[in-house]
N, C-alpha and C positions, 0 to 999 in steps of 0.2 A: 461255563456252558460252551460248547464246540459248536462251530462255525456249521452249516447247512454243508458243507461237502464231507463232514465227518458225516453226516447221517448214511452216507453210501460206501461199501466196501468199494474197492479197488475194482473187483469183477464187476458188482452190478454197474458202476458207471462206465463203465466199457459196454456192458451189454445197452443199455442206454444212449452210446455212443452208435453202436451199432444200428439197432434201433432209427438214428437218425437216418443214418444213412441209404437204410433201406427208404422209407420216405422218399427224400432224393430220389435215389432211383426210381419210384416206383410212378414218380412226375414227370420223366422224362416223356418226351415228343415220341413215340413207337406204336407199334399197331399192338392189339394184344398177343398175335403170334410172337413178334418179337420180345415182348416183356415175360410171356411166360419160359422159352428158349431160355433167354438174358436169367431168370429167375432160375429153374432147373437148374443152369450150367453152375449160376453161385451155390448151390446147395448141394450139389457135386462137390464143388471145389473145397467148399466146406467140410463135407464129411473126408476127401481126402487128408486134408490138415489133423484129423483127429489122430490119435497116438494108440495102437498097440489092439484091443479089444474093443477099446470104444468104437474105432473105425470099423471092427467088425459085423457089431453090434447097429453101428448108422447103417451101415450099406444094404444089410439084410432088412431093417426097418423098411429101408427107402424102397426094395425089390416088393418090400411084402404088401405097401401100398399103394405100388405101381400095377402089381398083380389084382388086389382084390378088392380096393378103392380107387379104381383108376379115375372117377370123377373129381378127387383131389388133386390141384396141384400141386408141386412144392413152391417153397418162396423161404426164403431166408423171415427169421421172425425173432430180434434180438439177439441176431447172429446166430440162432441154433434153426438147423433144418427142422422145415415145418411145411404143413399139408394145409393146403385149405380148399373149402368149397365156397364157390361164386366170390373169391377173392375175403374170407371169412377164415382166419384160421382155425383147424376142428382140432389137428395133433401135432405135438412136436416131439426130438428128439434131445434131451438135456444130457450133456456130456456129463461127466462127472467132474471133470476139469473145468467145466463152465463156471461155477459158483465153489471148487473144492469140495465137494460132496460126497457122502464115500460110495456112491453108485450112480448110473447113469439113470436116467428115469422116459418112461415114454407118457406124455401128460397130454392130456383133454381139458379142451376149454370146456367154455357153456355151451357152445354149439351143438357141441358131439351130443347124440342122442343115448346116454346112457345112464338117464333118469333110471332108479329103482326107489322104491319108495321116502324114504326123507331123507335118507344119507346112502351116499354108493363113495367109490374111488375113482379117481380125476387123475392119477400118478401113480404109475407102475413102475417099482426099481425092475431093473434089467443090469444083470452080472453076465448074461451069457445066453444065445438063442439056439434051445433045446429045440429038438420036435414038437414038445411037449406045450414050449415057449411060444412058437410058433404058431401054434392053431390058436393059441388064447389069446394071440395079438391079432389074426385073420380073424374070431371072433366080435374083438374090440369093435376092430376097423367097421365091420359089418353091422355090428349094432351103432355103432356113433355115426354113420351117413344114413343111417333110418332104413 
């Protein structure tokens, strides 16, 4: 039988790791102006670090719900840039190089309001944002903050 640290790939305890730290941060002594600035700037910095399409694919996520769900903010959320309302995260942005996966994905928690009757999608792979790509994510965004 393997030890309790076999139970976790390499990446999730890193995200994990990550995870903590945002904690930390998010206890620090700051006004909320301060911690959502401090907060943005990591999720900036973050998507900068991403590699090749992914980065392309963060940065337009991030524009798209800056434009059309501006009541979210962002916040780091297991190291992957993530949106939330009243401090609730509703979307994130999952590299594909996050967990080795063979696509990026944009995912909804529970919060998001995109109940359709007993089963709907929470995770949407993203290869590349079409025009096409784009309204159905400004769709998302707009049905998941109600």
């Amino acid at each position: 039988m393997g030890t309790n640290a076999d139970a976790f790939t390499a990446e999730e305890r890193a995200a994990m790791k990550d995870r903590a730290s945002e904690a930390r941060a998010a206890r620090k002594n700051q006004s909320a102006a301060e911690k959502a600035a401090e907060a943005e700037q990591a999720v900036l910095a973050k998507i900068d670090d991403l590699k090749g399409s992914e980065r392309d694919i963060a940065e337009k996520v991030h524009a798209l719900v800056a434009k059309h769900a501006p009541q979210l903010t962002p916040k780091l959320w297991y190291g992957m840039p993530a949106y939330a309302l009243d401090g609730t995260i509703v979307c994130f942005f999952q590299p594909a190089a996050k967990f080795k996966a063979r696509y990026a994905t944009l995912g909804f928690s529970d919060q998001a309001k995109l109940d359709e009757g007993s089963m709907w999608p929470a995770s949407y792979a993203i290869t590349e944002i079409t025009g096409d790509v784009e309204r159905q994510i400004e769709a998302l965004l707009r049905r998941a903050i109600g």
